[in-house]
C-alpha positions as CSV (number, residue, x, y, z in Angstrom):
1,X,2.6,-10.2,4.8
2,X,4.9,-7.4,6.1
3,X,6.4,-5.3,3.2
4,X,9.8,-4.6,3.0
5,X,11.5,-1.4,2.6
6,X,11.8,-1.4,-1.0
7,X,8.3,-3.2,-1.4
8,X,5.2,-0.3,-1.1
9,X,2.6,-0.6,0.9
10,X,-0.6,-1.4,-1.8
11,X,1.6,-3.8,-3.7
12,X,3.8,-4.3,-7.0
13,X,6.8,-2.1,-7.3
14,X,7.5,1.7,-7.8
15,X,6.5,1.9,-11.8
16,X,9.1,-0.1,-13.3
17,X,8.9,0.8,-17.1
18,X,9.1,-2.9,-18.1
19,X,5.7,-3.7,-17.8
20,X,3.7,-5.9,-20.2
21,X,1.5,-3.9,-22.2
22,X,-1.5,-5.8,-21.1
23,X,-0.8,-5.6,-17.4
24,X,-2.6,-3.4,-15.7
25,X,-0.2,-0.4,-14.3
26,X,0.8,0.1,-10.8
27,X,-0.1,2.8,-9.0
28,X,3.1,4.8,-9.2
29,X,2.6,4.3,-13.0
30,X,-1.1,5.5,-13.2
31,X,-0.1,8.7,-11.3
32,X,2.8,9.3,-13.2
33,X,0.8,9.1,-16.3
34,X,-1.1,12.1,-15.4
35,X,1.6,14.2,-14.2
36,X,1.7,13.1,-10.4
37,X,4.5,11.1,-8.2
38,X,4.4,9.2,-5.1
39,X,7.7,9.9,-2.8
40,X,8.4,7.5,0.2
41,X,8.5,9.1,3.4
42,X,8.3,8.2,7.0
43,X,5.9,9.9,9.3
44,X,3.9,8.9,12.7
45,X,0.8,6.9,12.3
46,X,-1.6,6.0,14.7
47,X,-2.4,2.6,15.0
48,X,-5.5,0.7,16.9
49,X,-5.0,-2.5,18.1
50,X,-7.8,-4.9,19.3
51,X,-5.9,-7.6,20.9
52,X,-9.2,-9.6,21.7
53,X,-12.8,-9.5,21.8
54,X,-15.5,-11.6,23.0
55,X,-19.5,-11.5,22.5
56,X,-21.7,-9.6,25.1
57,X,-23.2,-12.1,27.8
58,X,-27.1,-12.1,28.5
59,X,-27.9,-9.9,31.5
């Protein structure tokens, strides 16, 4: 599944504060509670690609 732009990468959303109190929190959330934030960005990645692969014959 491809996320969208408003969707983040590992899932859930970016900390809403209406969370059920036994949920566990989402990342953003976690972080935040210790004083940290996640901000999106964009940035180059590198990205491998193995398109297809086969087993090694018998010599």
């Amino acid at each position: 599944m491809k996320p969208s732009k408003d969707q983040p990468l590992w899932g859930g959303d970016w900390g809403s504060p209406q969370e059920p109190a036994d949920a566990t929190p989402s990342l953003a959330t976690a972080l935040r509670q210790v004083g940290l934030r996640l901000e999106p960005t964009k940035a180059p990645v590198d990205i491998l690609v193995i398109d297809h692969i086969e087993r090694p014959g018998e010599n």
